[in-house]
N, C-alpha and C positions, 0 to 999 in steps of 0.2 A: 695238363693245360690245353686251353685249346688251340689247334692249327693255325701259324700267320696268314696274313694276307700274302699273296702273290709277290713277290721283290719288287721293285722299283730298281731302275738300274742308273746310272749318273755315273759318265764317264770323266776320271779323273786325267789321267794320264796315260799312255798305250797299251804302260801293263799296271796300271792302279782302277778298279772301279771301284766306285760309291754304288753300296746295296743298304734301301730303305724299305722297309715294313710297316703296316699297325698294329702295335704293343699292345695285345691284346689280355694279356697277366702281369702287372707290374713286379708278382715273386718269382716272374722267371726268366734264367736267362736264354739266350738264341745266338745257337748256330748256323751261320750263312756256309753251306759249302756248296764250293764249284766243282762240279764232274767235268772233268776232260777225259778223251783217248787217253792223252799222255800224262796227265796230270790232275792232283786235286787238291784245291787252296778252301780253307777255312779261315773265319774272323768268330768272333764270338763275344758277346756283350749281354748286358743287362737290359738297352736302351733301344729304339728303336731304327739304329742304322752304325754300320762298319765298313771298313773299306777291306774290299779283298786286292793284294798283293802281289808281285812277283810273275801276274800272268805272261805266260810264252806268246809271244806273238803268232799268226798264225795257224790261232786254234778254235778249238769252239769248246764253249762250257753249257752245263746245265745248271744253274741257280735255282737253289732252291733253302727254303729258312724251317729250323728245327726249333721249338722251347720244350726247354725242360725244367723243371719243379720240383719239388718234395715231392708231386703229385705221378712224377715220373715224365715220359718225354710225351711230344705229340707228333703225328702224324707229318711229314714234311708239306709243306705252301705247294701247293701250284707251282713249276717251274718254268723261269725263263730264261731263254736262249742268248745268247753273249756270244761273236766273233770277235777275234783281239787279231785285229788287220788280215794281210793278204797271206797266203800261200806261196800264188804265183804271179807273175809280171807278164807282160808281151811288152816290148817299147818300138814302136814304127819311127822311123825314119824315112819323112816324105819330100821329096822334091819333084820339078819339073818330068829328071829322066828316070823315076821310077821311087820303089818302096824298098827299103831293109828291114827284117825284123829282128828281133830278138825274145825267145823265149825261154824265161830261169824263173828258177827258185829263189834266185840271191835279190837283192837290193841292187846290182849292176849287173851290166853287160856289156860287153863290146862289140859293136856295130864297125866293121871295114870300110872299105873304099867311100871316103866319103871327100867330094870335093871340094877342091878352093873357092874361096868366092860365092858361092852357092849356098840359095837360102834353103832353109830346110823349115821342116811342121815337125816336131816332135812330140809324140801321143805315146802315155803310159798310162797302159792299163791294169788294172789289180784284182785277181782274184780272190775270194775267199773258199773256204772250205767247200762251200755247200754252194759257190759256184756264180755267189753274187759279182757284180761288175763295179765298179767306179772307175772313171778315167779323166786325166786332164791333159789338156793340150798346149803346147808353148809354140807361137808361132814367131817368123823371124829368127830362127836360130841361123846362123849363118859362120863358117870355119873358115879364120885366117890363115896365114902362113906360117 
């Protein structure tokens, strides 16, 4: 049969994406599989699109779509790249009389000495694997008693 189109990717949920191709043999079926370092998830149909599962947050995959036939397999699509979130965090904590940070691997962290009364800028930033940024900021945080 001959080779899909490149994936189309459609994210579903953090660790669900929607992977879409054009059906290019209706007698065959196609394997979507994702290459990770640490991991590799498959879906597999007739049709042209399946959701791959279970991804680990934190990783990078390679997508790419296989058909196979009576005729035997084809060549793998064109691959495309898929992050499934951060790796790493930084969280600042900003006020008046200076900056705190924090830098983890986890989903949290604890920041100390942080004053009464005193408004704070809270920025958390997120890395990916390969290094990309996203960050949001919440201003007016401010700790009671």
């Amino acid at each position: 049969p001959c080779t899909p189109t490149k994936p189309i990717l459609n994210s579903k949920t953090s660790s669900i994406i929607g992977v879409s191709w054009t059906a290019n043999n209706r007698a065959a079926n196609y394997t979507v599989g994702a290459d990770g370092e640490h991991a590799r998830r498959t879906c597999t149909t007739s049709g042209n699109s399946c959701n791959i599962t279970d991804l680990p947050c934190g990783s990078s995959f390679e997508i790419s779509v296989t058909a196979t036939s009576s005729a035997g397999q084809s060549l793998p699509s064109y691959s495309t790249s898929l992050e499934t979130g951060a790796k790493s965090f930084i969280t600042s904590l900003t006020s008046p009389r200076g900056k705190a940070l924090c830098h983890t691997q986890d989903t949290h962290c604890l920041i100390g000495c942080i004053t009464c009364s005193m408004n704070y800028t809270v920025t958390i930033e997120a890395f990916s694997m390969s290094g990309r940024m996203s960050s949001c900021t919440y201003q007016g945080f401010s700790s009671s008693k």
